[in-house]
C-alpha positions in Angstrom: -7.5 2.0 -19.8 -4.5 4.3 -18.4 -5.0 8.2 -18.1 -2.0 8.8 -19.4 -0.1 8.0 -22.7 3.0 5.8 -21.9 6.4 6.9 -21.6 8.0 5.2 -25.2 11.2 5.5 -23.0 11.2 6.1 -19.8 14.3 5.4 -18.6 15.8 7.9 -21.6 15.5 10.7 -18.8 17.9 11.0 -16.4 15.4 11.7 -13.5 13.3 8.3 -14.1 16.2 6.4 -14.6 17.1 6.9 -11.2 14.3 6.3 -9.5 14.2 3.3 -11.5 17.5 2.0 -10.4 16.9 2.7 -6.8 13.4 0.4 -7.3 15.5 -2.0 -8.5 18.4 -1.8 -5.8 15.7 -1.6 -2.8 13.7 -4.7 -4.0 16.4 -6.7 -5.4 14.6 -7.0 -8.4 15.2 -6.2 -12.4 11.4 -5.8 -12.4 9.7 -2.4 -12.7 5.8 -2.5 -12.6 3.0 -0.8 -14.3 2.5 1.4 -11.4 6.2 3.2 -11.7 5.9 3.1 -15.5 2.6 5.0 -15.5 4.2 7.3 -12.9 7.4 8.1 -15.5 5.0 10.6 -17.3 6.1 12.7 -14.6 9.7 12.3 -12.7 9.0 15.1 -9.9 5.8 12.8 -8.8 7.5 9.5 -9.3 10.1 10.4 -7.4 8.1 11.8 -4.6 6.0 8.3 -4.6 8.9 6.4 -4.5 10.8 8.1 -1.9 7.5 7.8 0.4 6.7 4.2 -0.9 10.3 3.3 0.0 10.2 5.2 3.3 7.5 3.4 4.7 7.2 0.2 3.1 11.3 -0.7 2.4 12.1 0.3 5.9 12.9 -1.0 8.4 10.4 0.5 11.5 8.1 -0.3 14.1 6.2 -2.8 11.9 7.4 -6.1 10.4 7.4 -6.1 6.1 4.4 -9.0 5.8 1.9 -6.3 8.2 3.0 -3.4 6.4 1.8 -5.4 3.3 -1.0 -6.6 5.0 -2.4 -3.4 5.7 -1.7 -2.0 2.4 -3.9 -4.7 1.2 -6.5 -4.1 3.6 -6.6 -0.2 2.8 -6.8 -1.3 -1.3 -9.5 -3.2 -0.8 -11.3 -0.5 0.9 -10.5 1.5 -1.7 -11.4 -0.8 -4.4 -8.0 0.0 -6.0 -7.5 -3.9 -8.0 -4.1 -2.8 -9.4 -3.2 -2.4 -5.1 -5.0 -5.6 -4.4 -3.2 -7.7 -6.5 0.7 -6.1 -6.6 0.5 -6.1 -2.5 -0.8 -9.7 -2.1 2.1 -11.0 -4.1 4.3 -8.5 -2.2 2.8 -10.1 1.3 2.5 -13.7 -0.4 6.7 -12.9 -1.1 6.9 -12.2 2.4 5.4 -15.4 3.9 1.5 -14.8 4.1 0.3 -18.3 3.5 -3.2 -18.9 2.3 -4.5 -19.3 6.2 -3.4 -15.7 6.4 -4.8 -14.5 3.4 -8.3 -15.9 4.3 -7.9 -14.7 8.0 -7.0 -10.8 6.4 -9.8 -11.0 4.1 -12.6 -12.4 6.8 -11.2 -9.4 8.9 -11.9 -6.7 6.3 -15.0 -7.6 5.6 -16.1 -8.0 9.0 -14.4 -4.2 10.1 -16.4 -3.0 6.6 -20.1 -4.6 8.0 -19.6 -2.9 11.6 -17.9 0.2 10.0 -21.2 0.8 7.8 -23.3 -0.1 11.1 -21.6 2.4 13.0 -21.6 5.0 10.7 -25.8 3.8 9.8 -26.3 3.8 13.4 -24.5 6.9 14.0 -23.0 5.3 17.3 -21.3 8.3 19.6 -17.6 7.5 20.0 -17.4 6.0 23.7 -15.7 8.9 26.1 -13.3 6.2 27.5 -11.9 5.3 23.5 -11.2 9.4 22.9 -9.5 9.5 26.8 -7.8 5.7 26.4 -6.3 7.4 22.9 -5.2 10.7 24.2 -3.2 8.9 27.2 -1.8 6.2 24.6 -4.0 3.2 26.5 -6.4 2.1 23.2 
């Protein structure tokens, strides 16, 4: 169940409309998901979300679209956020991950969870050579 009561019509102010329109111009898409309608309760923090969801995820950078969704996946799923988990593997699936992928992502977050909790059970000390190899850009 949502937090917060739904917005009978979002799009009635001016601020959300916007935002909205953008959504829809940047994805190439009439649809607007849960996630932006829930947000409409408040425009100043749905327009701050977009403009950083857009940002980094609608943007051309340093990382191709399907990794960017990739990794959001990955970070939902160590979250345990479901809504995440589901909207950013169709995202990623509408980007070209095929099944193979999916299963290879998954296998790889749940191995990185199993040594992350033996790391952190163990209490391993971080190798001297990882901290130097980061600080001169070599990990």
């Amino acid at each position: 169940m949502a937090t917060t009561a739904p917005v009978p019509n979002p799009e009635a102010d001016p601020r959300v409309k916007a935002v909205f329109d953008d959504i829809r111009t940047t994805r190439k898409t009439a649809f607007i998901n849960n996630l932006w309608h829930a947000l409409a309760f408040s425009p100043d923090l749905l327009a701050s979300t977009w403009a950083e969801v857009k940002a980094l995820m609608a943007t051309p950078s340093h990382l191709d679209p399907l990794t960017k969704e990739m990794i959001y996946i990955a970070v939902s799923v160590a979250n345990a956020c479901s809504y995440c988990v589901h909207s950013h593997t169709a995202a990623a699936r509408a980007k070209g991950m095929t099944d193979a992928q999916h299963a290879e992502l998954l296998a790889i977050i749940a191995l990185a969870a199993r040594t992350n909790h033996l790391a952190n059970g163990l209490q391993v000390p971080v190798d001297p050579a990882f901290d130097a190899a980061a600080v001169r850009g070599e990990a």
